[in-house]
C-alpha positions in Angstrom: -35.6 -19.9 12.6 -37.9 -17.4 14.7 -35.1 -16.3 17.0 -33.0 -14.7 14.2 -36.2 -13.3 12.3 -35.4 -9.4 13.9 -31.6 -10.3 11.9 -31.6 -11.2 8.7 -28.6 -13.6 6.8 -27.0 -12.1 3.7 -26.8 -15.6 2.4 -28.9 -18.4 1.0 -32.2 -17.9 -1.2 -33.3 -15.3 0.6 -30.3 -13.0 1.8 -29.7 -11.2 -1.6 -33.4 -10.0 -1.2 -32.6 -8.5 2.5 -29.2 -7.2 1.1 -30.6 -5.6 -2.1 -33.0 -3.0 0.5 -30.2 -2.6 3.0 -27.6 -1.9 0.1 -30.1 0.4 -1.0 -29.3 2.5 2.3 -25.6 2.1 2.0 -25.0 3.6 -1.5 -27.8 6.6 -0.8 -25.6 7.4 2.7 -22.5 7.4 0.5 -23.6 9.4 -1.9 -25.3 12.0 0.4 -22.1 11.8 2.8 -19.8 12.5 -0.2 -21.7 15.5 -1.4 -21.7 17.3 2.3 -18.0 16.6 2.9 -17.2 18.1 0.0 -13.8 17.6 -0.7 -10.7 14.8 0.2 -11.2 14.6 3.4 -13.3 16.5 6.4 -12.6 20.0 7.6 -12.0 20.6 11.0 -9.0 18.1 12.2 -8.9 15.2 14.5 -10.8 16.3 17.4 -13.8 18.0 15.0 -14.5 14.7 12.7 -13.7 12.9 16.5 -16.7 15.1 17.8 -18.6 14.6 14.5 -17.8 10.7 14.5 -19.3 10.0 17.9 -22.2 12.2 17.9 -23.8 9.9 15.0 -21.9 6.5 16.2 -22.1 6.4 20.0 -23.0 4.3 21.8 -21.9 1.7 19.8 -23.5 -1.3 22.4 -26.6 0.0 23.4 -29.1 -2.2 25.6 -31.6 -1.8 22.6 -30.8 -1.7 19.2 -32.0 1.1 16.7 -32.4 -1.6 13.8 -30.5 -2.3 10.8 -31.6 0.5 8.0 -31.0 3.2 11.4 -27.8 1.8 12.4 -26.4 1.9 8.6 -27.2 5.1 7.3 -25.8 6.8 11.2 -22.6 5.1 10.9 -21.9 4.8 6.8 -22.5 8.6 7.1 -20.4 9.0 9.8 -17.7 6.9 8.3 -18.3 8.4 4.6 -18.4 12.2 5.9 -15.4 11.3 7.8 -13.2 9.8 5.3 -10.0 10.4 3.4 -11.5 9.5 0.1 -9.0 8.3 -2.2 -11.7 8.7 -4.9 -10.9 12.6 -4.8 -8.0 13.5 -7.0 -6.7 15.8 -3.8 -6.5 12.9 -2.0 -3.0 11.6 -3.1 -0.9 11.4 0.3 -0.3 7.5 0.2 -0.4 4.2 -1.6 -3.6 3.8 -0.7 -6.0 3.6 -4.1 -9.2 4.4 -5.0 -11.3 0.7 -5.6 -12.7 -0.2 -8.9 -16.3 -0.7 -8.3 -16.1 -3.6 -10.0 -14.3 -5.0 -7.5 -15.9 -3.6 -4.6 -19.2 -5.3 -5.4 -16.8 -8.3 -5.6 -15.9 -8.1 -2.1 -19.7 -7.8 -1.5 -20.6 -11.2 -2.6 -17.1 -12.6 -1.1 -18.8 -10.9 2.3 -22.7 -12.3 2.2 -21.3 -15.9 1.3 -18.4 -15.6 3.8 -16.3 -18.3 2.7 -13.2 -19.2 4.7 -10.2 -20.5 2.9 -8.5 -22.9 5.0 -10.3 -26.3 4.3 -12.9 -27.5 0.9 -15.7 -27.9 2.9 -15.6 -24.0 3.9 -14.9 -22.9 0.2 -15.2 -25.2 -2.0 -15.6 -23.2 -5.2 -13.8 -19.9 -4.1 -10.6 -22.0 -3.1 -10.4 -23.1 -7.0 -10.9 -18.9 -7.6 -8.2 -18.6 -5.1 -5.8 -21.2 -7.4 -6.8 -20.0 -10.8 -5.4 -16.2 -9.4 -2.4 -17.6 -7.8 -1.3 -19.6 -10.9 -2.0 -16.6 -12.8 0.0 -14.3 -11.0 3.0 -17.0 -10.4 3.3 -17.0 -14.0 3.6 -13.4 -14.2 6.2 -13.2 -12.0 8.0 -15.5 -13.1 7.5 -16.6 -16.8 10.3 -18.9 -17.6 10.2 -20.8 -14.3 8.8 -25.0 -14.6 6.7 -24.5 -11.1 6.4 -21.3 -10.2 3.2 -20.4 -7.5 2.0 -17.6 -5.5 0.1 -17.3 -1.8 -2.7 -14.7 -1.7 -2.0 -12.3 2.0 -3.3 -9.4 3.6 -0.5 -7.3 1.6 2.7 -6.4 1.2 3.6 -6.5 5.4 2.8 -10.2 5.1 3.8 -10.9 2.0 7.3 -9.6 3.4 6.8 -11.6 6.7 6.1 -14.4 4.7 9.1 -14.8 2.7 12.0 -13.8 5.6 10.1 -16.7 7.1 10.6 -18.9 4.2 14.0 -18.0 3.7 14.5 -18.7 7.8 13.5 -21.8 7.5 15.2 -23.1 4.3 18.6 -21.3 6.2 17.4 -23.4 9.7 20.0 -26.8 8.7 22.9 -24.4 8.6 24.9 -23.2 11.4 24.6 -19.6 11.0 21.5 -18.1 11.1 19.6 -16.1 8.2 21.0 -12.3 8.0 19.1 -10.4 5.7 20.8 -7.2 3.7 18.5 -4.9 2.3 19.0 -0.9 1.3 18.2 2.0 3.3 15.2 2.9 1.0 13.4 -0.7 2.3 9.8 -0.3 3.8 9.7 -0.5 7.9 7.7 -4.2 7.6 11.5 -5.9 6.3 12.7 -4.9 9.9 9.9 -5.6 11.3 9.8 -8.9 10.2 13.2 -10.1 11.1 12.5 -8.9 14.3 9.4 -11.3 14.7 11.4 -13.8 13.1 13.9 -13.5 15.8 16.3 -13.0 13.0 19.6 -10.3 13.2 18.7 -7.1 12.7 18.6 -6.5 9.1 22.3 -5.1 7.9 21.7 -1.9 5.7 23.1 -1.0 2.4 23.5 2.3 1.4 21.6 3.8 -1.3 22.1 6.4 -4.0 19.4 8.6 -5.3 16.9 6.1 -3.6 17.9 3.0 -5.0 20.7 0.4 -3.1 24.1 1.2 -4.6 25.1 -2.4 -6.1 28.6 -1.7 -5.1 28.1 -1.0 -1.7 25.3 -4.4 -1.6 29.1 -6.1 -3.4 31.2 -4.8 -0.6 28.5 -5.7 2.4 28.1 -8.9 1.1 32.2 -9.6 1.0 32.7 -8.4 4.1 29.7 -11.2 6.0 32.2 -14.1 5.5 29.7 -16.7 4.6 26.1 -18.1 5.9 22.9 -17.9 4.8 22.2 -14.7 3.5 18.4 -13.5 1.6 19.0 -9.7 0.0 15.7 -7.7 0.4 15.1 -5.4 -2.9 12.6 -2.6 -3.6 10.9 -2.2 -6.7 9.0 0.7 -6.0 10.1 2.3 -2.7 7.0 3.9 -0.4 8.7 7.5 -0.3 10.0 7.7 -3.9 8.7 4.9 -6.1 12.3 4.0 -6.9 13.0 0.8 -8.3 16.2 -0.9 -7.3 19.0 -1.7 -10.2 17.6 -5.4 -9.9 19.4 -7.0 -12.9 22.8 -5.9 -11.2 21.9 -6.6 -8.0 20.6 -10.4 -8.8 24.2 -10.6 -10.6 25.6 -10.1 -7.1 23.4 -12.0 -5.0 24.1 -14.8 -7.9 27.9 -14.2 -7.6 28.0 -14.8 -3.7 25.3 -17.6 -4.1 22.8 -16.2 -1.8 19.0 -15.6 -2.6 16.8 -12.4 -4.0 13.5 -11.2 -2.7 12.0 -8.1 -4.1 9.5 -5.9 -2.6 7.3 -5.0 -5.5 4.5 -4.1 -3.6 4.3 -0.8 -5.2 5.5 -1.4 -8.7 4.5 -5.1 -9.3 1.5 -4.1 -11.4 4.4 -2.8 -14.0 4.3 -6.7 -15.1 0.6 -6.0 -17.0 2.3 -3.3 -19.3 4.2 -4.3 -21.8 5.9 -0.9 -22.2 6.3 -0.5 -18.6 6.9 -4.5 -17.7 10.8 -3.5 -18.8 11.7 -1.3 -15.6 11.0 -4.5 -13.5 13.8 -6.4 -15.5 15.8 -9.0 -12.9 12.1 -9.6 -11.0 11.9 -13.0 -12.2 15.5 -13.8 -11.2 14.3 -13.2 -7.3 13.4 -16.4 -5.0 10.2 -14.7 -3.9 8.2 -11.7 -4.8 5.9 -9.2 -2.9 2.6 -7.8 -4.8 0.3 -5.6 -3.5 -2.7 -4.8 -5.6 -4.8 -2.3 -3.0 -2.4 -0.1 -4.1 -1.5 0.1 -8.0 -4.4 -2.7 -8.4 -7.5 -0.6 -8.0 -8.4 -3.5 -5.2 -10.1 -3.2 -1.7 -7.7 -3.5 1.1 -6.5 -6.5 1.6 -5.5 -7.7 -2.0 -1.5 -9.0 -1.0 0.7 -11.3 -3.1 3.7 -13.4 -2.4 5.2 -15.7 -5.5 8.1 -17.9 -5.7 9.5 -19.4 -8.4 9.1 -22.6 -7.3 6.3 -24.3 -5.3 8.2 -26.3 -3.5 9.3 -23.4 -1.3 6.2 -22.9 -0.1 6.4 -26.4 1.6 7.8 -24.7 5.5 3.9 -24.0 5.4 2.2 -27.4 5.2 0.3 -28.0 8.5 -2.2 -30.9 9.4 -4.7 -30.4 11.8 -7.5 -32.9 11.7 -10.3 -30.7 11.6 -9.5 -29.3 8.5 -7.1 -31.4 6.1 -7.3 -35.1 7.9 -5.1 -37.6 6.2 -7.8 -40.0 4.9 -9.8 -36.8 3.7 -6.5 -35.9 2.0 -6.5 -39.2 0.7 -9.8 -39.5 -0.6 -9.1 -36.3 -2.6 -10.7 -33.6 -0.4 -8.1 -30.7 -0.9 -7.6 -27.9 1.3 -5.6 -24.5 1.3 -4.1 -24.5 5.2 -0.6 -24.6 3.8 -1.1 -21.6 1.9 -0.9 -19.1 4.5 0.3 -18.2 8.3 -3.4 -17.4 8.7 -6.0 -20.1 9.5 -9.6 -18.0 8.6 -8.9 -16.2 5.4 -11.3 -14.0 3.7 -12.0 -14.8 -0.1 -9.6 -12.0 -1.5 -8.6 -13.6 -4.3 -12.5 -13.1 -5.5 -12.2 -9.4 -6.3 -8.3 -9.8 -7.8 -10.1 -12.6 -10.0 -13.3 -10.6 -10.9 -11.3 -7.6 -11.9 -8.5 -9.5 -14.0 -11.2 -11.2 -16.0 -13.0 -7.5 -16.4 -10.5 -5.8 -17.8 -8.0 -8.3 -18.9 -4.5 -7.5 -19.0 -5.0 -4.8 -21.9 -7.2 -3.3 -19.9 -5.2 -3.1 -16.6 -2.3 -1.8 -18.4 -4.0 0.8 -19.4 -5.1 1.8 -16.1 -1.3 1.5 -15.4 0.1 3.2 -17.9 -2.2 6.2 -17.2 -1.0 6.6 -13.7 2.4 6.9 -14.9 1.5 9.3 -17.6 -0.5 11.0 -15.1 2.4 11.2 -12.7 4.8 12.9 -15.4 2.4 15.5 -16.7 1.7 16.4 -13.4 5.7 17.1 -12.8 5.7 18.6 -15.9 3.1 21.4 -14.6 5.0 21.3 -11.3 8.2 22.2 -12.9 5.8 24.9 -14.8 5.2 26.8 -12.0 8.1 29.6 -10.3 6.6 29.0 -7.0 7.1 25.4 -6.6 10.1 23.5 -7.2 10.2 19.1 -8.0 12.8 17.0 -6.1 15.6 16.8 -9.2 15.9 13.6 -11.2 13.1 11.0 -12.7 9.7 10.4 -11.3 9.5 7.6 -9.5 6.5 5.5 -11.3 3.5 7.5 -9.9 4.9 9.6 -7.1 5.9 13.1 -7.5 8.2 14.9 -4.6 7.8 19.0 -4.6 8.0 21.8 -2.2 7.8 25.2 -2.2 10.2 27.5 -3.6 9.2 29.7 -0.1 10.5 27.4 2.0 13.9 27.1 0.5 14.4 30.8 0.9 14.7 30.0 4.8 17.1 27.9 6.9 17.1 24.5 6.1 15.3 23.5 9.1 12.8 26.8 9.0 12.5 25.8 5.2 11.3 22.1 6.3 8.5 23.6 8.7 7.2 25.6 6.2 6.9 22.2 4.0 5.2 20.6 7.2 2.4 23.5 7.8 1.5 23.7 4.4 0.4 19.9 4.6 -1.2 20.4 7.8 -2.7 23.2 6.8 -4.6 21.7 4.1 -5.2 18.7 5.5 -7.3 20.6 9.0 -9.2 22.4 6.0 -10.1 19.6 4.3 -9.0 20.3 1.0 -5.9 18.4 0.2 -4.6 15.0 1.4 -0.7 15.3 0.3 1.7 12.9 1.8 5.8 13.8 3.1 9.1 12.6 2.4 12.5 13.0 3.5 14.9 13.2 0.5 17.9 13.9 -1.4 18.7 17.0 -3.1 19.7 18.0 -6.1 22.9 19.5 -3.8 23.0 16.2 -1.4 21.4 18.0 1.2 17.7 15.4 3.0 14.7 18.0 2.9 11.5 17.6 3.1 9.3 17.2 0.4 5.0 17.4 -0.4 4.6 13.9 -2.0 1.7 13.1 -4.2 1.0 9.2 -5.1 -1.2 9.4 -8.4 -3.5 5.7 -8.1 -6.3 7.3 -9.4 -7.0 5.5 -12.7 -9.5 7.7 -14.5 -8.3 11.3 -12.7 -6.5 13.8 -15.6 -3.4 15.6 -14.8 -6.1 19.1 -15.3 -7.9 17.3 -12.6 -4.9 17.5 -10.3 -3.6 21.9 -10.8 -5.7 22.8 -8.8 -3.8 21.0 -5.9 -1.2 23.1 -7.1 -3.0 25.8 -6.5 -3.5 25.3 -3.1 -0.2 24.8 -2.2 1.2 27.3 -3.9 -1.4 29.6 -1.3 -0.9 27.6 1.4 3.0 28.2 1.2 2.4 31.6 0.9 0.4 31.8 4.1 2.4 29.6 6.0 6.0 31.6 5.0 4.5 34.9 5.9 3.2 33.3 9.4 6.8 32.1 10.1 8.1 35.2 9.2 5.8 37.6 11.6 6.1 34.9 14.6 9.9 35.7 13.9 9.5 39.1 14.2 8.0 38.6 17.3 9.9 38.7 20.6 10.2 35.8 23.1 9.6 36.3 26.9 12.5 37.8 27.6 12.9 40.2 25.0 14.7 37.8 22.7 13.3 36.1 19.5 13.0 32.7 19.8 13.8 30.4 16.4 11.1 29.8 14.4 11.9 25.9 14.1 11.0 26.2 17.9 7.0 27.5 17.1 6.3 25.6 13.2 8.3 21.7 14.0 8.0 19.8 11.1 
């Protein structure tokens, strides 16, 4: 026990004592760090926070080490003055929420007692956890189905992974392989995934006003002549938050007898709101579901879901390997969670989702919900409330909120775009707003690009949020009359060159 005195174990009787001092460190560096950064994010740009970063955190291996309370408060602060805090209400570029401290000190005791979730005698008590949270969210999924189940993942690039590679291997008897048809709003990881799978590239559906267009999905699907086909749908798309027309589109995946998932990474939380739950109507009709609940879930990454509606699908997964699940173990009632996942060592995820769920219950994460989406349209509201900036036309998309500029649309299209690009750069080198981008339709059919805010934060009021308009609104103003002097510039040559070629999106 003498050689590992200089290191102590966050386990057993006497690990929460060591933790409780160094935890001590931890939260005092975060707090101090988030009070001298001052804002979403750090000032400066990449190669400044680079600089900053390495000055307090290199070397990482030296010969002798500085000790623990040293080594955490250098690189917590260097980490915590460095980050893209989604805690800050100007910090709203992507899906990416703010955790629930609940669940965060969750993922602390998953951490010191480091459980692994592949066989009983690893976790014996956090693989029931892991059960209880799986049958819970089955059932939410998919209410009126006798066996429906659920696999806990890293998120919703897994979860996605995991069902094309279900669906491969129930299509693997037939002579055609699996071709999957999703819509041109799909996330990257449904391509991605085929391509892993060794699967045809995915055939894409056109879509209208960010959703799939059902009768362009009928026509694709009448024209494949046959063979095992799974249709990908979005509920919640990354750019837009559109939801797909899924009760129409399960019609005609029903009608050509070929099988639904739906990417609900994004919009899945809907299910806890009763008032909301309604705009995922036609969920439950899908084979298999992706959840995702670091992003409208309040959870530390990774928190991923994938459920079927019936277990029995999950059965491509089972795997013996005598180290973990022997047959005479099996047999003499030692269980063991292999099967449920492509990975062997898996964190204790399910902890946190578990912890948080029996916190607030589903009243209270619906009204966590429901306040992001109220959130989301109050703050269009004050966007459409203000001459200088303009919304993308049509409904918000559950918490995400498309605007530019009006500056920028008094320019060339492409001109126009740049300006949309610098004003997000500009605010993101300054530290002072993290605002995502999108490429979508106009109101006049014409793709432009658009600021995007994501609204996750689950206790941030729209007031909170104007002042982000505030800085746009300058920003754009800076940024149009910085296009418009390098225009009135000349080139070498004597000519002036196009702005688009100085401000690129």
């Amino acid at each position: 026990m003498s050689a590992g005195g200089g290191a102590p174990l966050a386990g057993g009787v006497h690990g929460p004592g060591h933790l409780r001092a160094l935890t001590a460190v931890v939260l005092d560096t975060l707090e101090t760090a988030a009070r001298a950064r001052g804002g979403p994010l750090p000032a400066g740009g990449p190669d400044e926070v680079a600089r900053r970063t390495t000055a307090l955190a290199a070397p990482v291996l030296p010969e002798e080490g500085i000790g623990a309370e040293a080594a955490l408060a250098d690189l917590v602060r260097a980490v915590a003055e460095g980050a893209a805090d989604p805690a800050d209400p100007a910090c709203v570029a992507h899906l990416h929420c703010p955790p629930l401290a609940v669940a965060a000190a969750a993922e602390l005791a998953g951490a010191a007692l480091n459980p692994s979730m592949d066989s009983w005698d690893q976790a014996p008590a956090a693989g029931v956890i892991e059960e209880l949270t799986t049958a819970a969210l089955a059932r939410l999924v998919h209410p009126e189905a006798p066996a429906p189940d659920a696999l806990i993942t890293s998120g919703g690039t897994e979860s996605n992974l995991v069902a094309l590679l279900l669906a491969r291997e129930r299509a693997a008897a037939g002579e055609r392989p699996l071709r999957v048809v999703t819509g041109a709003n799909a996330h990257h990881s449904v391509h991605r995934a085929a391509w892993m799978l060794g699967l045809p590239a995915p055939t894409v559906v056109a879509c209208h006003d960010g959703r799939i267009d059902p009768a362009a999905l009928d026509r694709t699907l009448a024209g494949l002549g046959g063979g095992p086909v799974l249709v990908v749908a979005t509920a919640g798309t990354t750019d837009e938050g559109r939801i797909d027309p899924l009760p129409e589109i399960a019609r005609i995946a029903e009608r050509y007898g070929v099988e639904l998932h739906v990417d609900a990474a994004y919009g899945g939380p809907l299910l806890f709101s009763e008032r909301l739950a309604p705009r995922l109507a036609g969920l439950d009709r899908a084979v298999s579901v992706t959840l995702d609940l670091h992003k409208l879930g309040w959870q530390p990454v990774a928190a991923g879901v994938l459920a079927v509606a019936d277990t029995a699908l999950l059965a491509p997964l089972s795997l013996r390997a005598d180290y973990l699940n022997a047959d005479d173990d099996t047999e003499a009632g030692l269980p063991d969670l292999l099967g449920r996942s492509v990975r062997t060592t898996r964190r204790p995820d399910a902890l946190k989702m578990a912890v948080t769920f029996r916190a607030l219950g589903r009243r209270g994460l619906s009204e966590l919900v429901e306040h992001c989406v109220r959130t989301a349209e109050e703050f269009g509201r004050a966007v459409d409330a203000r001459p200088a900036l303009r919304r993308r036309p049509g409904a918000i998309g559950i918490s995400t909120v498309l605007f530019r500029p009006v500056v920028a649309d008094e320019r060339e299209p492409e001109a126009g775009d740049a300006v949309v690009a610098e004003v997000r750069r500009t605010l993101l080198m300054d530290g002072r707003a993290v605002l995502g981008r999108a490429v979508a339709e106009d109101g006049d059919g014409r793709r432009r690009l658009w600021l995007k805010a994501t609204l996750l934060h689950p206790a941030a009021a729209s007031a909170d949020l104007l002042p982000l308009l505030d800085l746009v609104t300058e920003a754009a103003e800076r940024a149009a009359v910085a296009a418009e002097d390098a225009d009135s510039l000349p080139a070498a040559g004597g000519t002036g060159a196009p702005a688009t070629e100085r401000l690129s999106p």
